[in-house]
C-alpha positions in Angstrom: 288.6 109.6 110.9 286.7 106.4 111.5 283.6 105.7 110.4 282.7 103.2 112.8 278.9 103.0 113.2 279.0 102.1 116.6 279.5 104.6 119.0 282.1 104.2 122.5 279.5 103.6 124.5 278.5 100.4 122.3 282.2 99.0 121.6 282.7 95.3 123.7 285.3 95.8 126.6 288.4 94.6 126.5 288.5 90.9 128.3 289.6 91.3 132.1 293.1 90.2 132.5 294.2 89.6 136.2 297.3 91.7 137.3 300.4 89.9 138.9 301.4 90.7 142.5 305.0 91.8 142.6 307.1 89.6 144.7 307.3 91.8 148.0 309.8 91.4 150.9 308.8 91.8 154.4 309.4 95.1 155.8 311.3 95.4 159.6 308.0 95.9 161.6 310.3 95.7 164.6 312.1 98.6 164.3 315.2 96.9 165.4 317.3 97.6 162.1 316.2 100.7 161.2 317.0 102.5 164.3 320.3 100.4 164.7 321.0 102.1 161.5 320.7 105.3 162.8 322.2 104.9 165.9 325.2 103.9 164.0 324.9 107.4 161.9 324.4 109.4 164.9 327.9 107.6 166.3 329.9 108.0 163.4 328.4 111.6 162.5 329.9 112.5 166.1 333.1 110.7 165.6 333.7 112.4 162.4 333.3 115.9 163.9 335.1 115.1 166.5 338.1 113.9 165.0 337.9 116.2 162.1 336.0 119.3 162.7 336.2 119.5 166.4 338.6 123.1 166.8 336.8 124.6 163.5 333.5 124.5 165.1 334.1 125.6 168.7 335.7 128.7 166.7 332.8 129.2 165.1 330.2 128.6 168.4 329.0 125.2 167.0 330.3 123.3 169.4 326.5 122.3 170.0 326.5 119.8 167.0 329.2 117.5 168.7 326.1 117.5 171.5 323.6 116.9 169.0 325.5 113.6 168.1 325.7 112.1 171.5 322.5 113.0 172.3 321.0 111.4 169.2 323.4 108.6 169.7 322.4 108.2 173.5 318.9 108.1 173.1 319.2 106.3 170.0 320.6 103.2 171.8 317.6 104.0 174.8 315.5 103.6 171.3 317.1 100.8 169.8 316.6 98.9 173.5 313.0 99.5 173.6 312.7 98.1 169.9 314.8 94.9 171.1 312.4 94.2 174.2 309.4 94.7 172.7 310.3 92.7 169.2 311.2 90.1 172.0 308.2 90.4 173.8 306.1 89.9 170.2 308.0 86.7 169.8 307.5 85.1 173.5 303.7 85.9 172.7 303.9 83.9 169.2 302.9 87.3 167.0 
C-alpha cells in the first residue's frame, strides 16, 4: 500500500498531450465503385450458376436464384447509372 498523504482528488493531472489524426483516405461518396462492385458480383454470381449449377437447381425448384442474379444484375446497372449521372451532375456544379 502507499502511504501517500495526498489523496486522488489532490494528485496534479497528467500534462495534456494532443492526439495525432490518422492519415484517412477519402471514402467513394459517389457511389460509383461500390455499386460497380456489386453489379459485377451479381453478374458473375449468375454466370457461375448458370454455367455450373444450372440442371441441379431446376431439379431442385430453385431455378428462382438464376432470376435473383439478373434481376440484381439488371437493376444494379439501372443503379450504377443513376450513381454515374448524378456524380456527374456534382462535378458540373463544382461540389
Amino acid at each position: 500500500m502507499s502511504t501517500s498523504s495526498t489523496s486522488p482528488e489532490e494528485q496534479p493531472a497528467a500534462p495534456h498531450r494532443p492526439i495525432p489524426e490518422p492519415a484517412l483516405r477519402l471514402l467513394d461518396v459517389d457511389g460509383t465503385t461500390t455499386v460497380a462492385i456489386g453489379v459485377a458480383l451479381w453478374g458473375i454470381a449468375g454466370l457461375v450458376l448458370l454455367v455450373f449449377f444450372r440442371e441441379q437447381l431446376v431439379a431442385e425448384g430453385r431455378g428462382w436464384w438464376l432470376w435473383t442474379c439478373l434481376a440484381g444484375f439488371g437493376l444494379g446497372l439501372l443503379g450504377w447509372t443513376y450513381c454515374r449521372r448524378r456524380r456527374d451532375r456534382a462535378l458540373a456544379r463544382g461540389a
